[in-house]
C-alpha positions in Angstrom: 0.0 0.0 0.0 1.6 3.3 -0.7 1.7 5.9 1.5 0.1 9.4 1.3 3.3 11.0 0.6 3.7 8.6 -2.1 0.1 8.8 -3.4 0.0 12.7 -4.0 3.7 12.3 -5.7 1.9 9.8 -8.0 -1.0 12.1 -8.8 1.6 15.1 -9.4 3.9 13.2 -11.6 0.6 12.4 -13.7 -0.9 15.1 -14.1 2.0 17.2 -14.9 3.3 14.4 -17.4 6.7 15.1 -15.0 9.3 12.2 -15.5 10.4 12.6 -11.9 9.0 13.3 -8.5 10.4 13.6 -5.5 9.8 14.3 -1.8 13.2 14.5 0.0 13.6 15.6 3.8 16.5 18.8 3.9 19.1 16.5 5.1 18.7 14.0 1.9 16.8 11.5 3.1 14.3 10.1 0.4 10.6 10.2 1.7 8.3 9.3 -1.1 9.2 9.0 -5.1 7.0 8.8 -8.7 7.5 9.0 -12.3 10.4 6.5 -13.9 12.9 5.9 -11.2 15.1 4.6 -14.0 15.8 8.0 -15.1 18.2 8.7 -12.5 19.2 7.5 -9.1 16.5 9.0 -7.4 18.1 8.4 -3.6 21.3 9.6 -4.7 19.9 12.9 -6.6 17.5 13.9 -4.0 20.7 14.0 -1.5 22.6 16.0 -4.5 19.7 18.1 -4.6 19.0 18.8 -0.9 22.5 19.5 -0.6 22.9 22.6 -2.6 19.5 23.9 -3.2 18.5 23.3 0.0 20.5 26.8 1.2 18.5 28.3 -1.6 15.2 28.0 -0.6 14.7 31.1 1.3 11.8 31.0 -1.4 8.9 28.4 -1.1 9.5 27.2 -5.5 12.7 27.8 -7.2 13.2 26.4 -11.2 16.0 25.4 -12.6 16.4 24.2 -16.6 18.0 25.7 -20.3 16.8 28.5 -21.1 15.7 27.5 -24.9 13.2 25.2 -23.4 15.6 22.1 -24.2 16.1 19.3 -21.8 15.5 18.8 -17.5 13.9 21.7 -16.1 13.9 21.0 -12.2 10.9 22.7 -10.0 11.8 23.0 -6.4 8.9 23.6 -3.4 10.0 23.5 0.2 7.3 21.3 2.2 7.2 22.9 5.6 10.8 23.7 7.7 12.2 20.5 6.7 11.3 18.5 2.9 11.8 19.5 -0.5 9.0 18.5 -3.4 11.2 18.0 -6.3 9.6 17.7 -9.9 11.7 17.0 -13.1 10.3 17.5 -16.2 10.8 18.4 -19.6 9.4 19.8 -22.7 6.4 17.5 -22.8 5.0 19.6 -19.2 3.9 23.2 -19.0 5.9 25.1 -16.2 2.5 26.8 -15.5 0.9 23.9 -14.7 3.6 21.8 -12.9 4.1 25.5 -10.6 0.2 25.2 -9.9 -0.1 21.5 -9.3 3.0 21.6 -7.4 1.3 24.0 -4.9 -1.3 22.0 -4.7 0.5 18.9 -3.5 2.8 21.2 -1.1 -0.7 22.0 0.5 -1.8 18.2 0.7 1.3 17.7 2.5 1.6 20.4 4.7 -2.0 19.4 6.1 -1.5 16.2 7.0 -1.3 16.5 10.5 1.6 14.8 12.9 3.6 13.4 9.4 5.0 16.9 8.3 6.4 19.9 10.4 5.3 22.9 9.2 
């Protein structure tokens, strides 16, 4: 049975058509995961990623990707004090609507109450 962390990175990797999804804690530590895991390591790039955009997120979203609209573009959320929402995707998503959906999962986790610090 997957877990509710797991379930809304399921629904956000579907309905943003992302190719990754992942919900890391700050200090690397994988939580929940969606999308094709075979991708990338996705244990080994959520630590990358905690470990130097996690000092970034003074913001709640940050994106990262090419500026002609080529290849990865990475979406960053912080989820409360202490987890990162990561979503990879590429030219098949729409940015606006991988920003909006992302929100909406970052409030799905935030209320669930006793399994995330806010």
């Amino acid at each position: 049975m997957a877990t509710s962390e797991t379930a809304i990175c399921e629904r956000l990797a579907k309905v943003t058509l992302a190719k990754l999804v992942l919900l890391v804690e700050m200090n690397g530590q994988l939580i929940a995961s969606a999308g094709d895991p075979a991708q990338l390591d996705a244990e080994q790039f959520g630590s990358l990623a905690t470990e130097h955009v996690g000092r970034l997120l003074n913001e709640r979203e940050l994106a990262i990707g090419r500026e002609d609209g080529r290849g990865d573009v990475l979406h960053f959320s912080r989820v409360g004090n202490r987890l990162i929402l990561l979503v990879i995707f590429d030219e098949r998503s729409s940015p606006a609507v991988v920003q909006a959906q992302s929100r909406i999962a970052r409030a799905e986790l935030e209320a669930q109450s006793g399994s995330i610090e806010k």
